[in-house]
N, C-alpha and C positions, 0 to 999 in steps of 0.2 A: 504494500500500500504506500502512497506518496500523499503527501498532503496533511494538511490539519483539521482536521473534521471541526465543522463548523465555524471556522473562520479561513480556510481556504477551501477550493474544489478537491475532492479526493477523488483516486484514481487503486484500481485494484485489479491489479492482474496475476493471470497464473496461464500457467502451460503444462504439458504432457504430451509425453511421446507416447503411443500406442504401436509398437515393433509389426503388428501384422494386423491391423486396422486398414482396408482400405478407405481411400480419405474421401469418395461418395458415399460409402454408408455409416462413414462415422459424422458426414456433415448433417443426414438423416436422423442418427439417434440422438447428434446434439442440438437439431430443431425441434426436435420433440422434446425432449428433455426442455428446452426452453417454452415452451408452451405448457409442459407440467408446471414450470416455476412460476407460471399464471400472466406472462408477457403476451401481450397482443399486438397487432399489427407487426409480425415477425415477418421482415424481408431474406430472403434465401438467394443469392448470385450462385447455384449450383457449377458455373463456368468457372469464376473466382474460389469457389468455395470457401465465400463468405456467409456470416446472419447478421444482418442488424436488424437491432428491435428498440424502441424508448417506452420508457412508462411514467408516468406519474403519478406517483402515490401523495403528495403533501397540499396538495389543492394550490403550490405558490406560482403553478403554469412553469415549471423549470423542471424540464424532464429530465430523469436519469436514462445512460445509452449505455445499452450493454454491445458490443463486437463481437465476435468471433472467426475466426481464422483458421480452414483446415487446410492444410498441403503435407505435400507425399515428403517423407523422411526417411530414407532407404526403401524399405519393401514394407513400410507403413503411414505411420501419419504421425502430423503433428501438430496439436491444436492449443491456439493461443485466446485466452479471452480476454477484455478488458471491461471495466464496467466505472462509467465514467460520473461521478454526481457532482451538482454545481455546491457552492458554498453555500452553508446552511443548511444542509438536508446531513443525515445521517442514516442506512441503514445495518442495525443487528444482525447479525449472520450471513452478512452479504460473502466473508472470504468460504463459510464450508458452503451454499447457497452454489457459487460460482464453482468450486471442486465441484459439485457433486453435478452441473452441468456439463463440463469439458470432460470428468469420469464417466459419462454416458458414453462416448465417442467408443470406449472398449469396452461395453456390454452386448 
C-alpha cells in the first residue's frame, strides 16, 4: 500500500504468478471473482487482458478503481491488480479482498 489513508489517495497493489494458469481463463475467473466482490459495470479488454471496474460506496461521487492485469509468464500467467481510492475514503479489508481476487486467476 502507498499512501496515507485519509489524508492522501491510497493505492494497493498485489501480484501473483500462477506457473500453469492460462492467462484467458485466468482473466475469466478473475472477472468473476470480481463481480463476486459485488463491482458493477466490470469492463473486460479480453485482447489486452485487462478488467476495469469503479465503485462507489461513500455517497462523496469519488469512485474507487480497481485494474487488473493478466499476461503470459512462461507457460503461465501473471496477474497484477491495483485498487486505487481518492483521499478521504478508507476501505477494511480491501489488501485480503484484493488477494482473494487475483487468487481466483489459479482456481
Amino acid at each position: 500500500m502507498s499512501g496515507v489513508p485519509l489524508v492522501t489517495g491510497t493505492t494497493h497493489k498485489v501480484w501473483m504468478i500462477f506457473p500453469s494458469a492460462n492467462p484467458a481463463a485466468a482473466l475469466d475467473k478473475v472477472s468473476r471473482a470480481v463481480l463476486a466482490e459485488g463491482f458493477v459495470d466490470v469492463n473486460v479488454d479480453k485482447a489486452l487482458g485487462t478488467l476495469t471496474t469503479q465503485q462507489e460506496t461513500t455517497g462523496s461521487g469519488r469512485p474507487q478503481t480497481l485494474r487488473v492485469v493478466v499476461r503470459k509468464e512462461g507457460r503461465g500467467s501473471r496477474v497484477d491488480a491495483v485498487f486505487i481510492m481518492p483521499p478521504g475514503q478508507v476501505a477494511p479489508g480491501i489488501t485480503a479482498n484484493l488477494c482473494r481476487v487475483v487468487d481466483a486467476a489459479g482456481r
